[in-house]
C-alpha positions in Angstrom: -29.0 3.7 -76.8 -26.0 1.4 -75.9 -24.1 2.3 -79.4 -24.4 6.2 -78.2 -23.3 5.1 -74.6 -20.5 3.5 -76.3 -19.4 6.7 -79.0 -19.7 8.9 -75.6 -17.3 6.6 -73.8 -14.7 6.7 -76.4 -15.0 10.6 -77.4 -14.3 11.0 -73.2 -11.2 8.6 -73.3 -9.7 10.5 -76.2 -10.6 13.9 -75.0 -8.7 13.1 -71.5 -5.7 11.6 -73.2 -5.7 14.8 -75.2 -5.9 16.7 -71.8 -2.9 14.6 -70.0 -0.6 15.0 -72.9 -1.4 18.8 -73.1 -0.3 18.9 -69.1 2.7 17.0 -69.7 3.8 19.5 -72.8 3.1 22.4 -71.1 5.3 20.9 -68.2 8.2 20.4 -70.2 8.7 23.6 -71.8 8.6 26.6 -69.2 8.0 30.3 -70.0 9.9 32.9 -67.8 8.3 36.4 -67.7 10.0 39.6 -66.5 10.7 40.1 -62.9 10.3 43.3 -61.3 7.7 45.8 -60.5 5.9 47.4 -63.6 7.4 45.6 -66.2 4.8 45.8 -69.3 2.3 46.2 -66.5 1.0 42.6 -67.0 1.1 42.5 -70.5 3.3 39.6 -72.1 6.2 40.7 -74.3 7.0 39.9 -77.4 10.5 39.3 -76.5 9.5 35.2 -75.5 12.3 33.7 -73.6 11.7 30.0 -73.9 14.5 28.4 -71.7 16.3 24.4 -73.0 18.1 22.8 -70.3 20.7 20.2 -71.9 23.3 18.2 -69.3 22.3 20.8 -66.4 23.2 23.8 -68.6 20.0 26.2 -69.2 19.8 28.8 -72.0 17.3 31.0 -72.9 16.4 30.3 -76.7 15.3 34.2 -77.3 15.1 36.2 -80.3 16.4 39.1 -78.6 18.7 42.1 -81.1 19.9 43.5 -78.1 20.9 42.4 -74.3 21.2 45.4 -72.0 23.3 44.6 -68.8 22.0 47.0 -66.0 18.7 49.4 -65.7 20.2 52.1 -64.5 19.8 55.7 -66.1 21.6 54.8 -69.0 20.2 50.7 -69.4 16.7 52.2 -69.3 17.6 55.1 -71.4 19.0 53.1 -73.9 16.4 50.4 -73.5 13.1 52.7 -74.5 15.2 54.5 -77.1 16.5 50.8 -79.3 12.8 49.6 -78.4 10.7 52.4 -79.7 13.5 52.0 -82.9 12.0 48.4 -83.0 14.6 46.8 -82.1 13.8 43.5 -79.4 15.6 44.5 -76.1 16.4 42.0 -73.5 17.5 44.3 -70.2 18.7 42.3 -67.3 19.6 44.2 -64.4 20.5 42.9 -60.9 17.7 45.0 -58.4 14.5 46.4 -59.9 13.3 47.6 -57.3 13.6 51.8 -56.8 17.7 52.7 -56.2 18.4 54.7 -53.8 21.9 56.5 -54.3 23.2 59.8 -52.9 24.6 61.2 -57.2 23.0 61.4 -59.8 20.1 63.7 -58.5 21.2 66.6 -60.4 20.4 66.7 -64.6 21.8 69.5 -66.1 19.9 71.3 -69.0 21.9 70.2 -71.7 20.8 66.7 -70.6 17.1 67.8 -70.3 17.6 68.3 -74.1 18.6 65.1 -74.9 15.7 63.5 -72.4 13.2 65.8 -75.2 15.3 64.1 -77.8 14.4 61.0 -76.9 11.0 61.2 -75.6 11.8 60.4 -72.3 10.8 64.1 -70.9 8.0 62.8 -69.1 10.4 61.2 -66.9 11.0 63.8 -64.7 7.1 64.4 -64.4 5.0 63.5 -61.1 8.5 62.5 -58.7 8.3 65.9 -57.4 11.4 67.0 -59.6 12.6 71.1 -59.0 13.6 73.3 -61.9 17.3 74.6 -61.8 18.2 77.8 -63.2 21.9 77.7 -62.6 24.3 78.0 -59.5 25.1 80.1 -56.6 28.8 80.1 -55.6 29.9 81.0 -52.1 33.5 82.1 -51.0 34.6 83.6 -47.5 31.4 85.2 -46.9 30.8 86.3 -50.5 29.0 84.4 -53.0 28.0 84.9 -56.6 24.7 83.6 -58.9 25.5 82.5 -62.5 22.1 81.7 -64.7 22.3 79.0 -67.1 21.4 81.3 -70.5 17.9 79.7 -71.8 17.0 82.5 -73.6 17.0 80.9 -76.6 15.3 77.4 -75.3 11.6 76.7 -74.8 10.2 77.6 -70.9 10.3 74.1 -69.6 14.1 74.0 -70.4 16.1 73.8 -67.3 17.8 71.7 -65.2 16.2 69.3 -63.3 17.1 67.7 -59.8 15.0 64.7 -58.0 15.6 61.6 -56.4 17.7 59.2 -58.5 15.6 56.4 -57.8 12.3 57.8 -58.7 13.8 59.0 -62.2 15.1 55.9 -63.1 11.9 53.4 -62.3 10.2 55.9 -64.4 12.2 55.5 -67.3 11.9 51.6 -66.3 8.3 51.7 -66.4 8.0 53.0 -69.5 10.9 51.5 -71.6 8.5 48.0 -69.9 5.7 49.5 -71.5 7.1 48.8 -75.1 5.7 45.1 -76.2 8.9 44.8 -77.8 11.2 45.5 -74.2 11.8 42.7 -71.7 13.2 44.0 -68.2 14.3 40.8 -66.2 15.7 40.8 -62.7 19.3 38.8 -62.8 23.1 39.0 -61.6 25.2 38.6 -65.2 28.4 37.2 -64.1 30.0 36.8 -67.4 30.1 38.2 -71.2 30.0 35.2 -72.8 33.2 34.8 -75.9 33.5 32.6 -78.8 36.8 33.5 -80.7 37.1 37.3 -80.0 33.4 37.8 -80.6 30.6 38.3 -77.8 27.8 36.3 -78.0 25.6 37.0 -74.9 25.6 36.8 -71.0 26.0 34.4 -68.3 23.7 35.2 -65.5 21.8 34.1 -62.3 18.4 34.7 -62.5 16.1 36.4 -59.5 15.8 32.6 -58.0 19.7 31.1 -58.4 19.4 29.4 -62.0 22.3 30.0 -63.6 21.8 31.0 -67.1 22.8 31.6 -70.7 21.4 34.6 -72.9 22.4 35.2 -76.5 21.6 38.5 -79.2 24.3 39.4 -82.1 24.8 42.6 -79.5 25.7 43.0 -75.7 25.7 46.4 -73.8 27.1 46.8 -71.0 26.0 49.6 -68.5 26.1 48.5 -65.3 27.4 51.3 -63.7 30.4 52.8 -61.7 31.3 49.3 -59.6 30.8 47.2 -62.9 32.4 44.2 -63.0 33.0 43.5 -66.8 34.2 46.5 -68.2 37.8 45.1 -67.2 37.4 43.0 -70.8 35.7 45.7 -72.7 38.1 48.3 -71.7 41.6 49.5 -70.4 39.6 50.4 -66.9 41.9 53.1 -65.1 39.7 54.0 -62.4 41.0 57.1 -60.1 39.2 58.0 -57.0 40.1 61.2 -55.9 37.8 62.3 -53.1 34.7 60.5 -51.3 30.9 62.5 -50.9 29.4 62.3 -47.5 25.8 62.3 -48.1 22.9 64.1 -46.3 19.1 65.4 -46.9 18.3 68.4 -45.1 14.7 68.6 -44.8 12.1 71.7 -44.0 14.7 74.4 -44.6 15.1 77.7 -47.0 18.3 77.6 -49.7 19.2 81.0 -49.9 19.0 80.9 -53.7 15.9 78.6 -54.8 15.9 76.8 -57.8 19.4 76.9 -57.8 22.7 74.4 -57.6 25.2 75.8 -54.3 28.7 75.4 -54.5 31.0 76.1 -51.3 33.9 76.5 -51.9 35.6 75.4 -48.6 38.6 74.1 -46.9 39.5 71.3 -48.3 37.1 71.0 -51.2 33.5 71.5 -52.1 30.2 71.4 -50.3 27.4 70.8 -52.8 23.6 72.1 -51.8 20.7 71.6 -54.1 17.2 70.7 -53.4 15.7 67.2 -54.7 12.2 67.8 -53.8 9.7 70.0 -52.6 11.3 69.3 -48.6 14.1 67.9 -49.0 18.1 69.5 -50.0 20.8 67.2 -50.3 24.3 68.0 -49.2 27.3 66.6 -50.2 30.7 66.7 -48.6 33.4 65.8 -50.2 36.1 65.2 -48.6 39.4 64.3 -50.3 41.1 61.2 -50.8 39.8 57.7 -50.5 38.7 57.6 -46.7 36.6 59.6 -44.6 37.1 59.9 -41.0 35.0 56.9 -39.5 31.3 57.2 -38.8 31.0 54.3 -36.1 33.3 55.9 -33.6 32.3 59.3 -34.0 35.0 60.9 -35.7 33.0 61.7 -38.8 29.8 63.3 -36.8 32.4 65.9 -34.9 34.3 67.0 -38.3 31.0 67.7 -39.8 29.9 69.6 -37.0 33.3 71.5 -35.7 35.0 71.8 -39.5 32.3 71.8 -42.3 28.6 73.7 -40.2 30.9 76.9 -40.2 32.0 77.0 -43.6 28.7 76.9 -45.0 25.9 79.3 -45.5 24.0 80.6 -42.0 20.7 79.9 -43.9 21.5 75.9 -43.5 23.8 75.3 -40.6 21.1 75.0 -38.1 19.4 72.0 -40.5 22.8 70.5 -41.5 23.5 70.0 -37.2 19.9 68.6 -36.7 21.0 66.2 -39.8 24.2 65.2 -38.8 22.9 64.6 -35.2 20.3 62.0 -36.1 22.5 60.2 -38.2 21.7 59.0 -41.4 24.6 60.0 -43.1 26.1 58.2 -45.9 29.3 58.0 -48.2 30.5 57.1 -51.4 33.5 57.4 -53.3 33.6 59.4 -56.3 35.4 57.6 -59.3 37.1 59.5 -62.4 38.2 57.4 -65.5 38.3 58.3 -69.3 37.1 56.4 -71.8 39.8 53.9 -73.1 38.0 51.1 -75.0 38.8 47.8 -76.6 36.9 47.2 -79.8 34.7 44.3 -79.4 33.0 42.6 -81.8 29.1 42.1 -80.3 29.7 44.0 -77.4 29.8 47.7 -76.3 30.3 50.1 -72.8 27.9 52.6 -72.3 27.2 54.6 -68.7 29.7 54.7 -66.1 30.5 51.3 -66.8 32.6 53.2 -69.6 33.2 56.8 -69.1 33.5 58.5 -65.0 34.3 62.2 -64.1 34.1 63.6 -60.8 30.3 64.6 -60.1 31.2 67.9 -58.5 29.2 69.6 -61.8 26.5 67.0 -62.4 27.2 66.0 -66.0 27.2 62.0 -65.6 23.8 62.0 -66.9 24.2 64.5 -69.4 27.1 62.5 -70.9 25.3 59.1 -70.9 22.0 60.4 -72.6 24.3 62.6 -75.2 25.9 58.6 -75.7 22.5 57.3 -76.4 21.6 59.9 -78.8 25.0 59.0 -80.7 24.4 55.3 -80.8 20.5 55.4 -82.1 21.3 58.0 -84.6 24.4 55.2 -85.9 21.9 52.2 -85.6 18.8 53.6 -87.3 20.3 52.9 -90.3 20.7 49.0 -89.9 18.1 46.5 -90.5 20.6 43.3 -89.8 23.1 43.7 -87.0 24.0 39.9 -86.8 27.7 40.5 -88.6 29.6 41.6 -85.9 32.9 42.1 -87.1 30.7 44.8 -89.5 29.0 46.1 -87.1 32.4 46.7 -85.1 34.1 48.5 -87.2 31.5 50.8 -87.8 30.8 51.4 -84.4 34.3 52.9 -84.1 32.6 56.2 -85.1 31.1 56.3 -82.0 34.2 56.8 -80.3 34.4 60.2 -81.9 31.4 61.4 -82.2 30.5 61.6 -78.7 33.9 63.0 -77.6 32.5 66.6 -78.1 30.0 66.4 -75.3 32.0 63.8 -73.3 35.4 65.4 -73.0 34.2 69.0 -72.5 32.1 67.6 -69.5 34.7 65.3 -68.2 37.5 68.1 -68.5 35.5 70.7 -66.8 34.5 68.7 -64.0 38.6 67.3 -63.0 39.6 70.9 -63.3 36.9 72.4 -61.7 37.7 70.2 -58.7 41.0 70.9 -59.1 40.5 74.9 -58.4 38.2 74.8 -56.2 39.4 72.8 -53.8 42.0 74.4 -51.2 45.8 74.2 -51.4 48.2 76.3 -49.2 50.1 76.9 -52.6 50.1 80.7 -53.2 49.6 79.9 -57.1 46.8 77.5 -56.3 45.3 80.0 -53.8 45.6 82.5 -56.6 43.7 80.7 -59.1 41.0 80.0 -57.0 40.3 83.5 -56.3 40.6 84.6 -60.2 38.2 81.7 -60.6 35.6 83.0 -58.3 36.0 86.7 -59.1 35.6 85.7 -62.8 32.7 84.2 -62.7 31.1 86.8 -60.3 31.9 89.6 -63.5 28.8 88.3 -65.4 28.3 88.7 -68.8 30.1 86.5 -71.0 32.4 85.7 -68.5 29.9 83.7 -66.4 27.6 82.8 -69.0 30.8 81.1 -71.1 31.3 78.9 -68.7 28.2 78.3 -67.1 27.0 77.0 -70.6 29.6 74.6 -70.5 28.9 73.3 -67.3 25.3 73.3 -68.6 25.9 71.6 -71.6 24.1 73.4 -73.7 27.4 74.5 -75.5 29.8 71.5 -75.3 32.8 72.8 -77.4 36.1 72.1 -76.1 38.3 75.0 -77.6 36.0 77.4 -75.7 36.8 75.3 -72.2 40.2 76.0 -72.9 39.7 79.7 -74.0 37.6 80.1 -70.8 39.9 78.3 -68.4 43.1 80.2 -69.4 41.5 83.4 -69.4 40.9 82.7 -65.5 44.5 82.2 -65.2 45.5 84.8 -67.4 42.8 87.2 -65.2 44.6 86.0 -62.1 48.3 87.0 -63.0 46.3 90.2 -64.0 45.4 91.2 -60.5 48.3 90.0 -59.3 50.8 92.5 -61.9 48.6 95.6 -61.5 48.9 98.5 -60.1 52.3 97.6 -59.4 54.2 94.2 -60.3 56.6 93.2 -57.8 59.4 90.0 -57.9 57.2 87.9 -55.8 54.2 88.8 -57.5 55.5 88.1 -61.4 57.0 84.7 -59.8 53.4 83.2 -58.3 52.1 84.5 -61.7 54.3 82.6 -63.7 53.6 79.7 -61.7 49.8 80.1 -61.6 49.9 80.1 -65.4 52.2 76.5 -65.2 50.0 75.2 -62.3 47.1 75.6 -64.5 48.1 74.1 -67.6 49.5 71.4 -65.2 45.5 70.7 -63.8 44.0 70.9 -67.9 46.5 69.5 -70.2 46.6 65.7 -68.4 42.7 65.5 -68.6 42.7 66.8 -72.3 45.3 64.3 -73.2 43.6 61.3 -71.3 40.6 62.4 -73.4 42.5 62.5 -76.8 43.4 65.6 -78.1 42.9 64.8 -81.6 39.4 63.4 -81.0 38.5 66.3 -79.0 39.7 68.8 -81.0 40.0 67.7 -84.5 37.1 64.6 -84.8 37.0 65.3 -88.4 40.7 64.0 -88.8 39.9 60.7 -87.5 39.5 57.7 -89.8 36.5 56.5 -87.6 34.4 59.9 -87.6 33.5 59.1 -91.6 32.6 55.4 -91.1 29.7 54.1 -93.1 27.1 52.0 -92.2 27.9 48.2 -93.2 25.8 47.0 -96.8 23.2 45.1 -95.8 23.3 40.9 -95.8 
């Protein structure tokens, strides 16, 4: 009996020794798991970010291909779609909890394509999204419908509109859902840069520990106010007007199911409905300020200048609106896409590439991006060289500049004509470019499939805008030409090719017109290590 009393005693002493050296193991190495709501819905990730801390400096030891910076439509996007490739995503984005932003509520069909394209359809299910079916123009008491031409699509291809922030924690959720996806609430501060070549992110995570993160590539898309594109890119950021912001609720559009475009003094008022009671507005109002809201100023110009330019149907809501209050602006940023070549890093998003939002094609252009990038990737099993993996990324550059530049040029020289200017030529245009669009036919659906995106060719933008102009010095010459009349012609035709030909060159005119002719466009994928 005392010889078993004794083996007891010493199988309990080893067994708690085991025990206090497993506590003290487990305390020294620590496990960090996403932050954020929904991320793999509990499950771990096999994306394990063990984190070493030498001499006060932490980093995350992680095995990660890819670090996305930002969760927005694009850094989810792009997350699910490098993920479901099975690549191992690290996203770290500064607030995961739901945005809520007054743009980016509008996707146009041609991006409702590329969400089918990369399985991310269901995105736009169950946030009480509305079809779109194309626009409704409105001009000094007239107005117009154009259709976007789905005839040849399947029935559920449309537009879509909704609430940005719904949209975007749904492609969250489900880019969380892939084992292989980490989503981790953090404030990236830096790209960090060994000679020339990215090797990860500095960041502060959700509780103030500043951190190191490392993958053979970084991209960057976070957003329109990012603050490291400045070493990814030549960032030439133009704001030329601001949005004030407002949600109408419990009121009739007088075209359903469709996008509204006002074309008032001084520029556009936007009108589309982003759920089943609610229809954002959007002012904008040129230049960089808006008259201020805390004095007053801006409550009576909505009221006394913008309620009587727009449709009776809404001015009663658009009052009640303004009166309570909750008004909101934000300027709206234009920049082409001028990038630097990095080796292990790349821009994606409005991080990289802005246009004026007046036609809604932010979206489309970033998802178009994504479908670029996978389709150049799918191909690699190793990205780890990155001088390789640089140079053949340069094909990107041209290969998206189809969709890109087409949207990005409509959208500055749609602005451009639609918005008020007491020069005659100006004036002129503006009208051509109503009545021309109200002929139907080819002459809507033309351009209204370019604003779609659902035929993103650049020599028909130009075809399409110069046959406004040229339709405009038409009415202008007929029955009976007179001095005055040739002379605002001739200036209608230099004042348009003064609005398209800066945007086409700031886009590239040989990528954008001749792709083929660039080196980069025939780039082959790197020969495996």
């Amino acid at each position: 009996m005392e010889g078993q009393l004794l083996i007891g005693s010493v199988f309990g002493s080893v067994i708690g020794f085991i025990l206090i050296y497993a506590f003290f193991v487990m305390k020294s190495v620590r496990k960090v798991h996403p932050a954020g709501a929904g991320n793999n819905n509990g499950k771990p990730s096999s994306v394990t970010t063990k984190i070493t801390c030498i001499n006060g400096e932490c980093r995350s030891e992680d095995v990660a291909d890819v670090i996305i910076v930002g969760a927005g439509v694009a850094g989810a996007a792009l997350a699910h779609t490098l993920g479901k490739d099975g690549r191992k995503v690290r996203v770290i984005e500064r607030d995961l909890t739901e945005p809520d932003r007054i743009v980016g509520e509008l996707l146009q069909p041609g991006g409702y394509l590329k969400l089918i394209e990369l399985g991310l359809e269901d995105c736009v299910e169950h946030i009480d999204a509305q079809r779109v079916f194309g626009y409704a123009l409105f001009k000094d008491g007239r107005n117009t419908r154009l259709s976007y031409p789905l005839e040849n699509h399947q029935s559920d291809v449309a537009g879509r509109s909704f609430h940005n922030g719904r949209f975007i924690q749904k492609m969250r959720e489900k880019a969380s859902l892939l084992p292989n996806v980490q989503l981790e609430q953090g404030t990236v501060s830096s790209l960090l840069e060994d000679n020339g070549t990215i090797k990860g992110v500095m960041y502060k995570t959700k509780t103030g520990e500043l951190m190191k993160a490392y993958a053979p590539l970084t991209i960057v898309c976070d957003g329109c106010f990012s603050n490291l594109r400045s070493s990814l890119c030549d960032p030439q950021v133009d704001v030329p007007s601001c949005f004030v912001g407002l949600i109408l609720e419990n009121c009739q559009l007088p075209y359903e199911n469709h996008g509204h475009v006002v074309l008032a003094d001084p520029s556009p008022i936007l009108f589309y409905r982003i759920s089943s009671t609610e229809i954002r507005c959007l002012v904008d109002v040129p230049g960089q300020k808006v008259p201020s809201l805390s004095n007053g100023d801006l409550s009576k110009y909505l009221k006394t200048f913008v309620a009587p330019q727009i449709p009776v149907e809404l001015q009663e809501a658009f009052i009640a609106t303004v009166d309570k209050g909750n008004i909101r602006t934000m300027p709206n940023r234009s920049m082409a896409a001028a990038p630097y070549p990095t080796p292990g890093a790349l821009l994606m998003g409005d991080a990289f590439n802005m246009r004026h939002p007046l036609t809604g094609g932010g979206m489309t252009v970033a998802l178009s991006d994504i479908v670029v990038l996978r389709n150049l990737l799918r191909p690699l099993h190793d990205i780890h060289d990155s001088y390789a993996l640089c140079n053949y990324l340069e094909s990107f550059y041209t290969l998206r500049k189809p969709v890109a530049s087409t949207i990005n040029t409509l959208a500055g020289a749609l602005y451009k004509v639609f918005s008020a200017s007491p020069d005659e030529a100006r004036q002129e245009m503006r009208e051509a470019c109503f009545d021309y669009l109200s002929l139907g036919g080819v002459f809507s659906n033309g351009p209204i499939s370019l604003l779609s995106g659902l035929n993103p060719r650049p020599l028909s933008l130009v075809v399409h805008f110069f046959a406004v102009a040229i339709y405009g010095v038409g009415r202008l010459l007929l029955p009976f030409p007179s001095p005055k009349r040739m002379w605002i012609g001739a200036r209608l035709i230099t004042g348009a090719s003064g609005i398209i030909f800066p945007i086409i060159k700031a886009e590239g005119v040989r990528q954008m017109f001749f792709p083929a002719t660039v080196p980069a466009y025939y780039r082959a994928p790197p020969p495996p290590q």
